[in-house]
Every structure is written in structure tokens, then in C-alpha cells.
C-alpha positions in Angstrom: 49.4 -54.0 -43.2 52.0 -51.3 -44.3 54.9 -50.3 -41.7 54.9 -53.0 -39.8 57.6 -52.7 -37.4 61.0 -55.2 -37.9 62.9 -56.9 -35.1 66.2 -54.6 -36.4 64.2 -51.3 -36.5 63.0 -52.4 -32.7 66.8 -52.5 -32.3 67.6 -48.9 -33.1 66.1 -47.9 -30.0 69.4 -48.2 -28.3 70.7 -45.5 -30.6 68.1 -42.9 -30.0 67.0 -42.9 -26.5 68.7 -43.8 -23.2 68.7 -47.6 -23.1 67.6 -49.6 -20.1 69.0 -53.5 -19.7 66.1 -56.5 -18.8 68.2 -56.4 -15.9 68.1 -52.3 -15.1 64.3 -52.3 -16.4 63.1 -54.8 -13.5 64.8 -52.5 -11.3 63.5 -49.3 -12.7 60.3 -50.8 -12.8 60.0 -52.6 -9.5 60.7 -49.0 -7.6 58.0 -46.9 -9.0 55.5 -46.3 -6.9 51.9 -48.1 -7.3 50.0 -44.8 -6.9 52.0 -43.6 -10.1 50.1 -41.3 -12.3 51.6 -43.0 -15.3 49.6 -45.1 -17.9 49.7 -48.6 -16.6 50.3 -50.9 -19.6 50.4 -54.7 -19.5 52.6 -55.7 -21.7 51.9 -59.6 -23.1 54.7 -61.0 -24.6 57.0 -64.6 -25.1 59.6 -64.7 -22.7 61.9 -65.8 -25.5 61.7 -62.6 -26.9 64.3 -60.4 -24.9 65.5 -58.6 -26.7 62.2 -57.2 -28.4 61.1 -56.8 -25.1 63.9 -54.7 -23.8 63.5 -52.7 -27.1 59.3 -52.2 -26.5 60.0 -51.3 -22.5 62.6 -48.5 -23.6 60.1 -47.1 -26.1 57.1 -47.1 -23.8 59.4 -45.9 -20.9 60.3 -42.6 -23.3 56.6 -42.3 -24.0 56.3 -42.1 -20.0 54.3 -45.3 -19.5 54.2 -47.4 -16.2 54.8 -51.0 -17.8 53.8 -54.4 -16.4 55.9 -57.2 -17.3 54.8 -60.5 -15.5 59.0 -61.4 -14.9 59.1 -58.3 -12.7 56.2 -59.1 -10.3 57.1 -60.2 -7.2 53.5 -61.9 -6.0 54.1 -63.8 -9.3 54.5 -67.6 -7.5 58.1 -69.2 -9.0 56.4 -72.3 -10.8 53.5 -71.8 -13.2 50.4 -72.4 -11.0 46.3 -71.4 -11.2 47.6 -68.7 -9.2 49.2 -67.5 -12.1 46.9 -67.2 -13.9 44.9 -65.5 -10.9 47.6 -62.9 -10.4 47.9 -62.4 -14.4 43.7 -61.4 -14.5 44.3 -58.7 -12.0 47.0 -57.2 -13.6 45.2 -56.9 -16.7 42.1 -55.3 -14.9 44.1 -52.6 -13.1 46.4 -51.5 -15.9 44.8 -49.5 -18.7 46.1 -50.4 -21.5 47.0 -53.7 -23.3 49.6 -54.4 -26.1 50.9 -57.4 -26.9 53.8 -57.9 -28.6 53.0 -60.4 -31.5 56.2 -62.0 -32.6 55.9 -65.9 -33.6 56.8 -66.7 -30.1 54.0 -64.8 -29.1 51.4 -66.1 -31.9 52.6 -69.4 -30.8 52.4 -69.2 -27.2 49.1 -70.4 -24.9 49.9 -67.6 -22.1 49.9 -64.8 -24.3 47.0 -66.2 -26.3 44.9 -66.5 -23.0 45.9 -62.9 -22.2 44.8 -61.6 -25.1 41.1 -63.2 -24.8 41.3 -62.5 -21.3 42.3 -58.7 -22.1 39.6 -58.4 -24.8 36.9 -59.5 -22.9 37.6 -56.9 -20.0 39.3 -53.8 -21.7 37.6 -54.2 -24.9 39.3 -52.9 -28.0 39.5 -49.3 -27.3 42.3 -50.1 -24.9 44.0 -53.6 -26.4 46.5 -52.8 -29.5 48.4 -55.6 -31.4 52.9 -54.5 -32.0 53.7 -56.9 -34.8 56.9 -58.2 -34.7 58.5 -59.3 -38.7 61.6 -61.1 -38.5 63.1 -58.5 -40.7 62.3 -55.5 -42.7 61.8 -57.3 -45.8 59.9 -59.9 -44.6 55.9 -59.6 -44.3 54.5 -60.5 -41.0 52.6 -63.4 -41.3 50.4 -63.6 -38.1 47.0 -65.1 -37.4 43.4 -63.3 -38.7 41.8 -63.1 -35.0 44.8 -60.5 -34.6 43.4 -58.1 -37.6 40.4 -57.8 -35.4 42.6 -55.0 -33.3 44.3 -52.2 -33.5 47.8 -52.5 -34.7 51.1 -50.4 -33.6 52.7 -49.6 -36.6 56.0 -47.1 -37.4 55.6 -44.3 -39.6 58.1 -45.2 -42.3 59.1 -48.6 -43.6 62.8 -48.6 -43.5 63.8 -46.7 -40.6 62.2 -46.1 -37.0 59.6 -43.1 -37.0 56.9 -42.1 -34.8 54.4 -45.0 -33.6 51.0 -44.9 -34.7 48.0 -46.8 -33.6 45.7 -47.7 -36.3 42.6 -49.6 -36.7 39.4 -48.5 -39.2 40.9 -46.3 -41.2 42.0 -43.9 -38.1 45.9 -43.5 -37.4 46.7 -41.8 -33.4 50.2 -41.9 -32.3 50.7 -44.4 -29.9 51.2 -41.1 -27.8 47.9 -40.1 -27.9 46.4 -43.2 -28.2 48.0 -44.2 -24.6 46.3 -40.8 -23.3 42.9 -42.0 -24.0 
């Protein structure tokens, strides 16, 4: 997998676009409006990954996507429950798209590895795309083989933050496009 995108190249999204705090995110997030025209994308990821996360909201935000985060819901019950799970199935069937975030927090974690069979089985490929995370631009990621099964969210240079691409099968849409569909 070629351009796969790097924890610090993540980071330089608080250089080029108007940066949003976890913090100013749940806010922004929690006001729009659930009749928003905007892509719905749930957005599976390890909670230990902040700072990732803040990155991927800010660069789905500029993209103009509506994104659900399971921290910002407020039907979410306080202590894991069966509900949770419950309330995390109906998320992913009203949101349109799926990406998941695959750091090794991610790979590693139960949650996002039940959202990710649970997304496949109901929005089928076409809609689910995989944003590995390396630890750093010279490291290779080293994730699991079910995940080479789906699309992948790449950048378009190796070094330094480009345009997003989704590729799987030989076809390449930017993430743009691809979140049109």
C-alpha cells in the first residue's frame, strides 16, 4: 500500500485549514441539525486516539461531511451497556458512509472491530473505506489482512499531505467524490 497516511502528516491539518478542538468539535457537531443535507459518516475509531481523531474530523469537516463520533452522542448511556451496542447499529444504518480509522488502537480494539463487521454486513463495501494510520512516515503500516478486503483512504504524496484518494481494485476517487456517491 503506497501513501499511506502518517500520524505527523494527519497533524498538518492544523496548518492548512481552520482547526476545531475535540472539545469545539462536540460542540459544532452536537448543533447541526439532524435533517442536514450533509454526508453522514460514522466514523469508528479508538478513543485513545485523539489526536488522530481531531485531525480526521477537521479534514472531513472541510470536505463538508456531517460526522458521527459515538463520544458526541447524547442517547449514548454513560457505562458500556447492550444498549450500546443497540444505539451504535442504528447509527451505522442511518449514516451513509463508514470509515474507520485503523491505528493499532483501532486494530486492537473489540468495539471498532465489531463496527466494522457490523458496518460491512449493512453498507457493504461501496460505502465502508479503511484510513490507515502508520506511526510515522517512515514506518510501513502493519495492519491485519481482513482490512485489505476494503477500500483504503490514502494521501496523494508520501511525504507531505495531498489530496485524499479512495482506492480499492485498481480504481483511485478522491475521498471527495467518493463521499458523493
Amino acid at each position: 500500500m503506497e501513501n499511506i497516511i502518517s500520524k505527523e502528516q494527519l497533524s498538518e491539518t492544523r496548518k492548512r485549514t481552520r482547526f476545531f478542538s475535540l472539545n469545539e468539535s462536540k460542540r459544532i457537531l452536537s448543533s447541526r441539525s439532524a435533517y442536514s443535507s450533509e454526508v453522514k459518516v460514522f466514523l469508528s475509531h479508538h478513543h485513545g486516539d485523539d489526536i488522530i481523531l481531531e485531525n480526521v474530523i477537521n479534514e472531513l469537516k472541510s470536505l463538508g461531511v456531517d460526522v458521527y463520533v459515538d463520544w458526541n452522542d447524547e442517547g449514548m448511556p454513560s457505562t458500556t451497556s447492550s444498549y450500546t451496542a443497540i444505539r451504535i447499529k442504528e447509527k451505522i444504518r442511518s449514516c451513509k458512509k463508514f470509515i474507520l480509522i485503523a491505528t493499532e488502537g483501532a486494530i486492537q480494539s473489540k468495539w471498532c472491530n465489531w463496527e466494522l463487521g457490523y458496518g460491512d454486513a449493512f453498507r457493504y463495501r461501496d460505502n465502508i473505506a479503511v484510513m490507515p494510520i502508520k506511526e510515522a512516515r517512515d514506518k510501513t503500516f502493519s495492519g491485519t489482512e481482513y482490512l485489505s478486503i476494503y477500500p483504503i483512504i490514502t494521501n496523494q504524496y508520501q511525504y507531505t499531505l495531498g489530496t485524499y484518494y479512495v482506492e480499492y481494485g485498481g480504481i483511485k476517487v478522491t475521498l471527495k467524490d467518493w463521499l458523493k456517491r
